[in-house]
Structure formats: C-alpha cells, structure tokens
C-alpha positions in Angstrom: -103.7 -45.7 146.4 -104.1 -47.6 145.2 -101.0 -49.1 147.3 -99.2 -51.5 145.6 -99.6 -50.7 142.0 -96.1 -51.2 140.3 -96.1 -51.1 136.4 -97.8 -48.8 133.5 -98.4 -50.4 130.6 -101.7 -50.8 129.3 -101.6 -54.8 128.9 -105.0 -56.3 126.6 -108.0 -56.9 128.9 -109.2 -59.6 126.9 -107.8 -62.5 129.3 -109.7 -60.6 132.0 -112.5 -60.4 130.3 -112.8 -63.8 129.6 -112.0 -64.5 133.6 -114.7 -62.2 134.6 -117.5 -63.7 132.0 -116.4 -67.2 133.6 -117.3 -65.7 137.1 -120.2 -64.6 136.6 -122.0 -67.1 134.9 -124.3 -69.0 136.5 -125.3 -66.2 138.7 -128.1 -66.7 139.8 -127.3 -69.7 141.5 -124.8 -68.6 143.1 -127.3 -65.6 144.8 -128.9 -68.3 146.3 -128.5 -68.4 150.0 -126.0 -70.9 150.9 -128.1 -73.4 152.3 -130.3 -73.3 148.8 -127.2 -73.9 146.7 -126.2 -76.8 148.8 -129.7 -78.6 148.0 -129.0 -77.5 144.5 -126.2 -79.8 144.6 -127.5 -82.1 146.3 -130.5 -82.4 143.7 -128.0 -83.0 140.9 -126.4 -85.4 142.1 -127.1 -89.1 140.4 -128.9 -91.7 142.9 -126.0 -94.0 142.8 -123.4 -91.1 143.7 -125.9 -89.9 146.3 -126.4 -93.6 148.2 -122.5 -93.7 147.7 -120.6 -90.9 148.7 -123.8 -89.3 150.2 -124.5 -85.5 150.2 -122.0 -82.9 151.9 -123.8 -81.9 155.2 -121.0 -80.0 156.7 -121.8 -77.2 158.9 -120.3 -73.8 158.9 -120.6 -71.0 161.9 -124.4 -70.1 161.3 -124.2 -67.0 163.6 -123.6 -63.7 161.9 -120.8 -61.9 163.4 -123.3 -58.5 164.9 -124.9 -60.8 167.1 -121.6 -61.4 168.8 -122.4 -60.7 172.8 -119.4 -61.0 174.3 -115.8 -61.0 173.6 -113.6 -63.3 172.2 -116.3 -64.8 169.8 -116.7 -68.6 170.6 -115.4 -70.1 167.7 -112.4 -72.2 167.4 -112.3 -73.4 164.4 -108.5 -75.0 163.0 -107.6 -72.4 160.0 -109.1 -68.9 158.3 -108.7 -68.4 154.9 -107.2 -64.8 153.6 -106.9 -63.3 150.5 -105.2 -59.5 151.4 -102.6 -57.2 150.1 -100.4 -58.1 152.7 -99.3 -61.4 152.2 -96.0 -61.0 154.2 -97.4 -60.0 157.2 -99.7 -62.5 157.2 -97.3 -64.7 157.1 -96.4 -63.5 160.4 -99.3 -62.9 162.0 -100.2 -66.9 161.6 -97.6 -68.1 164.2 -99.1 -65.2 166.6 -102.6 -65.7 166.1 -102.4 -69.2 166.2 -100.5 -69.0 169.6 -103.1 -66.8 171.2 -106.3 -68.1 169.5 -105.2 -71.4 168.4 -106.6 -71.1 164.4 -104.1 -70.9 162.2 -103.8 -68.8 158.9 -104.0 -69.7 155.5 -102.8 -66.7 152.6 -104.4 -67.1 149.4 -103.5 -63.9 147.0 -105.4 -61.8 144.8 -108.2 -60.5 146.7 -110.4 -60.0 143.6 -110.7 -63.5 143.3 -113.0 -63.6 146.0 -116.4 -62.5 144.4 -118.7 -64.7 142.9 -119.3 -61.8 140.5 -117.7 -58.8 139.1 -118.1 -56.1 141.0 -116.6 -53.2 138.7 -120.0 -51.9 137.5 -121.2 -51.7 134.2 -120.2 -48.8 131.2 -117.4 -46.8 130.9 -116.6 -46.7 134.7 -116.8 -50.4 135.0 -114.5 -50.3 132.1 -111.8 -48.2 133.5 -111.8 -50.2 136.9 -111.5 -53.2 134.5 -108.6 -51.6 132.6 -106.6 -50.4 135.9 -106.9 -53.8 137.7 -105.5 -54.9 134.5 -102.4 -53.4 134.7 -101.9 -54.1 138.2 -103.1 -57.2 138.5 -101.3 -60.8 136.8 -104.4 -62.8 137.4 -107.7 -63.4 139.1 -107.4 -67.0 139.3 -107.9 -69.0 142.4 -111.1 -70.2 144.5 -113.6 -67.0 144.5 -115.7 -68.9 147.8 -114.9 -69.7 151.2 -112.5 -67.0 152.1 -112.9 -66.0 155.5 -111.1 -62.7 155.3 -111.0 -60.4 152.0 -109.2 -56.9 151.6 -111.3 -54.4 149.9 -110.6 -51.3 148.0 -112.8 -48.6 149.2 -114.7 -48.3 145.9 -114.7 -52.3 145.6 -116.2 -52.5 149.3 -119.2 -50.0 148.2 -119.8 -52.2 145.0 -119.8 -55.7 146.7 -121.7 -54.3 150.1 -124.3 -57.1 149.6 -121.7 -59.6 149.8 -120.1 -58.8 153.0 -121.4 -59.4 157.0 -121.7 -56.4 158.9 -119.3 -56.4 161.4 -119.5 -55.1 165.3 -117.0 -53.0 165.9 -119.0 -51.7 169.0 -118.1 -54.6 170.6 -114.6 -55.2 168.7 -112.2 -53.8 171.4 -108.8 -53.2 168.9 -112.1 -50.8 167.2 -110.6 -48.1 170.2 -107.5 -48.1 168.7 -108.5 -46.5 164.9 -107.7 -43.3 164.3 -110.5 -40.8 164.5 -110.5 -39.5 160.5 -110.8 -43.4 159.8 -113.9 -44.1 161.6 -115.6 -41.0 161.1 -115.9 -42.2 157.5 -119.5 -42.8 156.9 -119.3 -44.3 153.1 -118.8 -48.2 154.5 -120.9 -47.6 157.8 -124.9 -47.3 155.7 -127.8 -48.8 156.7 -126.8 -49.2 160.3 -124.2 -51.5 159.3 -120.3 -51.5 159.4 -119.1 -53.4 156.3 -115.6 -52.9 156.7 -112.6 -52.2 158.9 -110.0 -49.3 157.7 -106.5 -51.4 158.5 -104.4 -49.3 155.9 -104.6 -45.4 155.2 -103.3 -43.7 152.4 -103.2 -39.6 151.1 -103.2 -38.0 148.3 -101.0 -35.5 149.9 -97.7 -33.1 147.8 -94.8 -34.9 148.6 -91.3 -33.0 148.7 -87.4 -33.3 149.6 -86.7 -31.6 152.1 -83.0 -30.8 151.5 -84.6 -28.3 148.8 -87.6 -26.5 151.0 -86.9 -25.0 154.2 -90.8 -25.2 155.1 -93.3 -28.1 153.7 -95.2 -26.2 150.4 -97.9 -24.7 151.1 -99.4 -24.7 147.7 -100.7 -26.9 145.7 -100.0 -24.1 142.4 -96.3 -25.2 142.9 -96.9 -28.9 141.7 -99.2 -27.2 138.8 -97.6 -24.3 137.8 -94.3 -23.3 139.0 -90.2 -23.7 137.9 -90.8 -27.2 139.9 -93.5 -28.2 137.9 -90.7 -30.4 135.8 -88.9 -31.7 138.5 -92.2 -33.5 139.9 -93.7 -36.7 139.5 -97.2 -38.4 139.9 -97.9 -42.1 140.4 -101.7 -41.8 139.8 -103.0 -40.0 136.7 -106.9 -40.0 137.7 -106.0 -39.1 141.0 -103.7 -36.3 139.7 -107.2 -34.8 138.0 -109.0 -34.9 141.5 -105.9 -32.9 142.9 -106.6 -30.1 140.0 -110.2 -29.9 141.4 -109.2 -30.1 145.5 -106.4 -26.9 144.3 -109.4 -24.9 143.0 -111.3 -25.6 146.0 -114.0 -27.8 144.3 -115.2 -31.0 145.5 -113.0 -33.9 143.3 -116.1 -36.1 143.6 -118.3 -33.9 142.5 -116.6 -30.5 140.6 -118.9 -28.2 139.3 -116.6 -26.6 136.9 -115.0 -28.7 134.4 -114.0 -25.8 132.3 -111.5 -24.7 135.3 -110.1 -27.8 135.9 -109.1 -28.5 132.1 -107.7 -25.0 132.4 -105.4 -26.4 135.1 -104.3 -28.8 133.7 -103.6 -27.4 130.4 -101.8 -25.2 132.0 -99.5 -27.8 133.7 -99.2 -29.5 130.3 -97.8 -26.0 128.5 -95.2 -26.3 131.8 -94.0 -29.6 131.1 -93.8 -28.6 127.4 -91.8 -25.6 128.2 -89.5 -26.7 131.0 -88.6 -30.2 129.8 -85.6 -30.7 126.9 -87.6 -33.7 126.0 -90.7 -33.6 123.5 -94.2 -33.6 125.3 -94.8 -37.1 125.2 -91.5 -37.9 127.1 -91.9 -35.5 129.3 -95.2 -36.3 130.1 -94.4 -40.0 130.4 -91.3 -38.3 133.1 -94.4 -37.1 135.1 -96.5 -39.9 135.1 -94.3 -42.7 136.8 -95.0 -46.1 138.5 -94.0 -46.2 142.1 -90.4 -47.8 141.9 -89.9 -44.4 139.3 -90.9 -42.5 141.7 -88.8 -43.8 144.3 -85.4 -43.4 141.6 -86.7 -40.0 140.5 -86.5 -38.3 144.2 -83.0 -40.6 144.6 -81.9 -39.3 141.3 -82.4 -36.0 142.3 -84.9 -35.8 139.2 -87.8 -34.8 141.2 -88.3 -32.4 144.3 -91.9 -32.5 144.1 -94.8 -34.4 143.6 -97.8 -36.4 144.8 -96.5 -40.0 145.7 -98.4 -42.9 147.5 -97.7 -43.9 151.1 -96.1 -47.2 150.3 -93.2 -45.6 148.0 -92.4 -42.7 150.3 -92.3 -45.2 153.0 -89.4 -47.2 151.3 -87.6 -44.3 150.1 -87.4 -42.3 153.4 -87.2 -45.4 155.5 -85.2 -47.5 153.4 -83.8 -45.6 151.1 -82.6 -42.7 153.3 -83.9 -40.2 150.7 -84.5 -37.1 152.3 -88.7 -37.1 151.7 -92.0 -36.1 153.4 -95.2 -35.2 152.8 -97.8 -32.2 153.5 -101.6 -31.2 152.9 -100.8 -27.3 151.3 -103.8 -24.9 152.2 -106.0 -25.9 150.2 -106.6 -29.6 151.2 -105.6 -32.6 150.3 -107.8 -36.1 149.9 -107.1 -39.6 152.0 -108.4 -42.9 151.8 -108.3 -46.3 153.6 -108.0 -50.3 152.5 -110.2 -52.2 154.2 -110.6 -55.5 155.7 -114.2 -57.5 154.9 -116.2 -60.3 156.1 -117.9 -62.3 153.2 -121.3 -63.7 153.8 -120.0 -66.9 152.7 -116.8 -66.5 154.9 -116.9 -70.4 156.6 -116.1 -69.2 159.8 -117.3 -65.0 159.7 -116.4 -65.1 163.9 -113.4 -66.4 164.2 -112.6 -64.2 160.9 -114.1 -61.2 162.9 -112.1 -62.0 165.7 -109.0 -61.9 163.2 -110.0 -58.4 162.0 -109.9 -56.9 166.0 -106.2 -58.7 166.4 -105.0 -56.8 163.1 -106.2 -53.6 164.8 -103.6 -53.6 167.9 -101.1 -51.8 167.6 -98.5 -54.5 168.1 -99.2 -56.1 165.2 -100.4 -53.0 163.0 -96.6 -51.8 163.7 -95.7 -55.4 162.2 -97.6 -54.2 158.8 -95.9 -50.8 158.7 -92.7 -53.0 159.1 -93.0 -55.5 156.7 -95.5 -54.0 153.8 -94.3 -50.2 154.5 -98.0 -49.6 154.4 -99.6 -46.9 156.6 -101.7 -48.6 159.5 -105.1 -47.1 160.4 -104.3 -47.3 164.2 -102.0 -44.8 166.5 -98.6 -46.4 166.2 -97.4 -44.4 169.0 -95.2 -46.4 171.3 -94.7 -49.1 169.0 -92.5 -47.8 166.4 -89.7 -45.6 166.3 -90.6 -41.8 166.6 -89.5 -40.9 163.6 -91.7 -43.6 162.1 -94.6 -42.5 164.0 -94.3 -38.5 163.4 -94.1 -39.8 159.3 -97.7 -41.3 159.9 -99.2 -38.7 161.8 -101.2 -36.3 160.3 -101.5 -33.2 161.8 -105.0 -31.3 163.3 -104.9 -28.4 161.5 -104.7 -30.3 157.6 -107.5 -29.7 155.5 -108.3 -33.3 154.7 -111.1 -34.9 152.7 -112.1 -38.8 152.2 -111.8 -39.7 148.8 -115.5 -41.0 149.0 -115.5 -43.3 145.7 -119.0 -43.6 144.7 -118.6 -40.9 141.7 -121.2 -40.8 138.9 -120.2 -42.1 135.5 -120.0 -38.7 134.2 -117.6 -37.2 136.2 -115.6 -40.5 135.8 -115.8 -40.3 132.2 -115.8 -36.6 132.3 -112.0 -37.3 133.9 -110.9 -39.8 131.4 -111.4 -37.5 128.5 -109.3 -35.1 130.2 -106.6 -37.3 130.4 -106.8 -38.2 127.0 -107.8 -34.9 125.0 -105.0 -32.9 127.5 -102.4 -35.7 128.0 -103.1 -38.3 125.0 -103.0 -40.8 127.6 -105.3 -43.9 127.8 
C-alpha cells in the first residue's frame, strides 16, 4: 500500500538504472562518518581555493536524538528539510509548526532520493522493487543528503536501517497517542532501537458495497471463487498472491505450500475466464486496476468486491459518496504502516525528532486524513467526524497480521512466477 500508486504500465527501467548507478558511486566515501567526509573535502581542495574561500566548518546538531532528556529537544534551528508522501499536508503543518516551535518547513518530494545508496537489494527481489518504484515513481532526482525528515516504506525502512537515528519514542509524548497494533510491531524496533515512527496505516483488507451485502463478507473464498469473483477488483497484484496464502491459513511471508496457493489462484483465473464476456487477458487486466479504476469500478457499479487500498476507499466513500467499506473475513487479513525516519545525516535529527512527535497528535494526524485521505496511525477519535473515525477503526476481534516485509528471495521470486505463469503478467 503501497498508498499512492496511480498508474500500471510497465515503463523501461533503464533511466532508473542509470539514476541509481549515479548514486551509488563513490560509496565508500560517502560511508564515511560525516566528519571524515568533510576533511575529505577539505583535503581536495587546491591551496589557493583553501586560503581563499577557506574550508566549510559549519556545525550541525552533534547530539543523537536517544540521548534527548527532556522534552521539547533544545534545538531551534530556522527550517527542517522533508521529503514525505504527503506533500500537501506539509504544506500545512509549516505555518503550525512554525508558530509553535518557531522552525519552519521545507517539502522536497520523492522520498527515495534521500539515500546515498540504493537500498532495493540485490537479484531478483531488488529487481522487482526496482521495477514497481518504476512505475510509480517519475524520478529520483533531487539532493539525496541533508534531509531532516524522510518517509519510509516498511520494507525500505528495514533495508536502509543503518542509515537512520534511532529515535526515543519513550520519551516522545505524541508516542501515547499510536494505536496499539502499530507499536506492537517489532520489525522497525531491533537491536534496542526504534528506527521509525508508523504515521500512516494501511490493510490489505476485502472491500465491498454495501448497498449489495446486508452483512460485511465473511469469506475471503468470495473474492476467489464465487458469482462475485468478476465483479471485483485488486489494486495490488503481489499483494493479491499474499491474500491466496492468508485464505488458506498460511503465513504470506513465509507459505509452506506453494502447490495450494497456485491452485487458488488458478482457480480464480478459470473464474474470470468463465464469468467475463471479455477474453482472459481483458478480463484479467478488469481485475487488476490502478487505484483511480478502482475508484470508477465501485462508482460504475462494475465491481461489488475486492481488495482496495486505504487511500482509494477513502476518496470514494468520503468523496465520492460511493456506498464502500471494508472488513477482515475469518480468516485474517494483513496491515501495514508508512513510516517517518530520521537520517543519520539529518542536519538537525532533534528538531526533526521533535517534528515527528507533532505529526503524532491527533490534531494534526486528522489534518493528514483530511488532506491526503491517508489512514493516520493515531486514535482520531474526537477529531474527526464519527463516521470518519468508525471507517478507520478496526475492530478487536479482526484477525490481523503485519505484513512484515523482510521475505526471502525465494518466496519473492516464487510469487512472481506465479503471476506470470498463472496471469502472464510481468
């Protein structure tokens, strides 16, 4: 979810490619510790230039933000640098933040631009993260140091961990206000060490109108095998492979039965041959739809049934009107958070953790809801409309699972060439 992912097409990586060779060369200078790269510099720098212009001194925060003490962090310096998903709100949040704290807020986009290496991981998995960014992603161009304040992926977070600050939520008092399943999550809390902050939630859940079931599904053998199985739409193809495995009750990180899950989704296949008027191909591209086709399909009437992200059933029940919601059926369903980092290199890591506690009140997580029709981590409760805040709440008694992302390349691969050999996609 991954939130915000709006069009298909396989595009050529090859521009990306070439983006991501340029990043990472020279790398090991840039694993340096920041004060070794700045005598780096320095060295290289001609005697006349030196006696001239002299060598950049300038200082940044030199305490890491876990030995914080006491709260607000004493730091004031004049501007943070972001690069998040959620540009608009930012946008916001500057004039508030600036008001209370006096630093203002600077939104630079593209929050993979921020590494001073690729972090997708090498082989075919590394490849596939490649490809997806590629199609959901314009560019990666833009300064890739001195951001303060960097959204993460959950899979991203775990692959750039050595490049992040630890952060001490202990002593972060908007930490209170995350939902329990969020910061039970253990994947981004190793070693002692919290490397991120969940500020947007997201499920895999099966998503349905409700003008045409009396009771939310309870089933997840009605999006894979049923008279609906046409009328339904998915706006993640891998992740439709990890709901095959949660429906047969194995783990989706980790399935131990391959055999079953190809059955599964053979078997949906034969249904969308059968039930559609269309050939297979069209009625497979039907199925698997970008968000925005999503959103049309449940207008349209098209589609009763599905599993869509947060973000689109946000805009179509909220702004649409479209009469949609969202359950976990009996046999689970699978959630998963965006996060909100600390580079090591941040310029100004406690004022940019102080940033982070801000985004976590609910105040201004109702603000994100609002204006990015994202999910906030936090209880909204009293802050939005009730109808707003029963959509986000997920009951007790669901069955619910963290998509942990650190999956071997096997089952990764193991996935791919079941969307191929079963769907002919990729």
């Amino acid at each position: 979810m991954v939130p915000h992912d709006s069009s298909r097409p396989c595009r050529s990586e090859t521009h990306r490619a070439a983006a991501l060779d340029a990043q990472s060369a020279d790398d090991s200078t840039r694993r340096q510790p920041t004060t070794t790269r700045r005598r780096v510099i320095c060295a290289g720098a001609t005697a006349a230039t030196a006696a001239i212009a002299g060598c950049s001194t300038e200082q940044t925060e030199s305490t890491p933000p876990t030995q914080i003490d006491s709260w607000p962090p004493d730091s004031q310096p004049g501007e943070l640098v972001t690069r998040t998903y959620y540009p608009e709100w930012i946008d916001w949040a500057d004039e508030r933040f600036r008001e209370t704290t006096g630093v203002s807020i600077r939104a630079e986009y593209q929050p993979l631009a921020w590494r001073d290496r690729p972090v997708y991981g090498d082989g075919i998995v590394g490849d596939l993260r490649r490809w997806w960014d590629d199609i959901n992603n314009d560019t990666i161009d833009g300064p890739r140091r001195r951001v303060d304040v960097v959204s993460l992926r959950d899979w991203r977070l775990d692959s750039a961990r050595d490049l992040l600050h630890p952060l001490p939520v202990d002593r972060m008092p908007g930490w209170e206000h995350v939902r329990p399943r969020f910061r039970d999550v253990d994947f981004y809390q190793s070693d002692g060490g919290t490397y991120g902050v969940p500020v947007e939630g997201t499920i895999a859940a099966l998503t349905y109108n409700t003008d045409r079931f009396d009771a939310p599904p309870d089933s997840w053998e009605l999006l894979f095998d049923s008279e609906f199985t046409s009328q339904a739409v998915c706006t993640d193809p891998i992740r439709f492979t990890h709901l095959a495995a949660q429906y047969l009750g194995q783990n989706p990180r980790s399935p131990d039965d391959f055999g079953a899950i190809r059955a599964v989704l053979e078997t949906h296949r034969d249904r969308l041959a059968t039930q559609s008027d269309a050939d297979l191909s069209t009625a497979v591209d039907d199925f698997f739809v970008t968000d925005a086709e999503a959103i049309e399909a449940f207008a349209s009437g098209r589609a009763v049934l599905g599993s869509v992200g947060m973000a689109p059933m946000y805009v179509a029940r909220f702004g649409r009107g479209i009469p949609i919601d969202y359950t976990a059926p009996a046999e689970g369903a699978l959630f998963s958070a965006f996060f909100f980092g600390v580079p090591e290199e941040a310029p100004n890591p406690l004022a940019a953790t102080r940033f982070v506690d801000w985004a976590l009140r609910p105040p201004h997580a109702a603000q994100l809801s609002a204006r990015q029709q994202f999910m906030p981590t936090v209880d909204l409760s009293g802050a939005v409309p009730e109808e707003v805040t029963s959509f986000f709440e997920w009951p007790s008694e669901w069955s619910l699972r963290y998509d942990d992302p650190r999956t071997t390349d096997d089952v990764e691969v193991a996935y791919g060439e079941l969307l191929s050999e079963v769907y002919d996609l990729y």
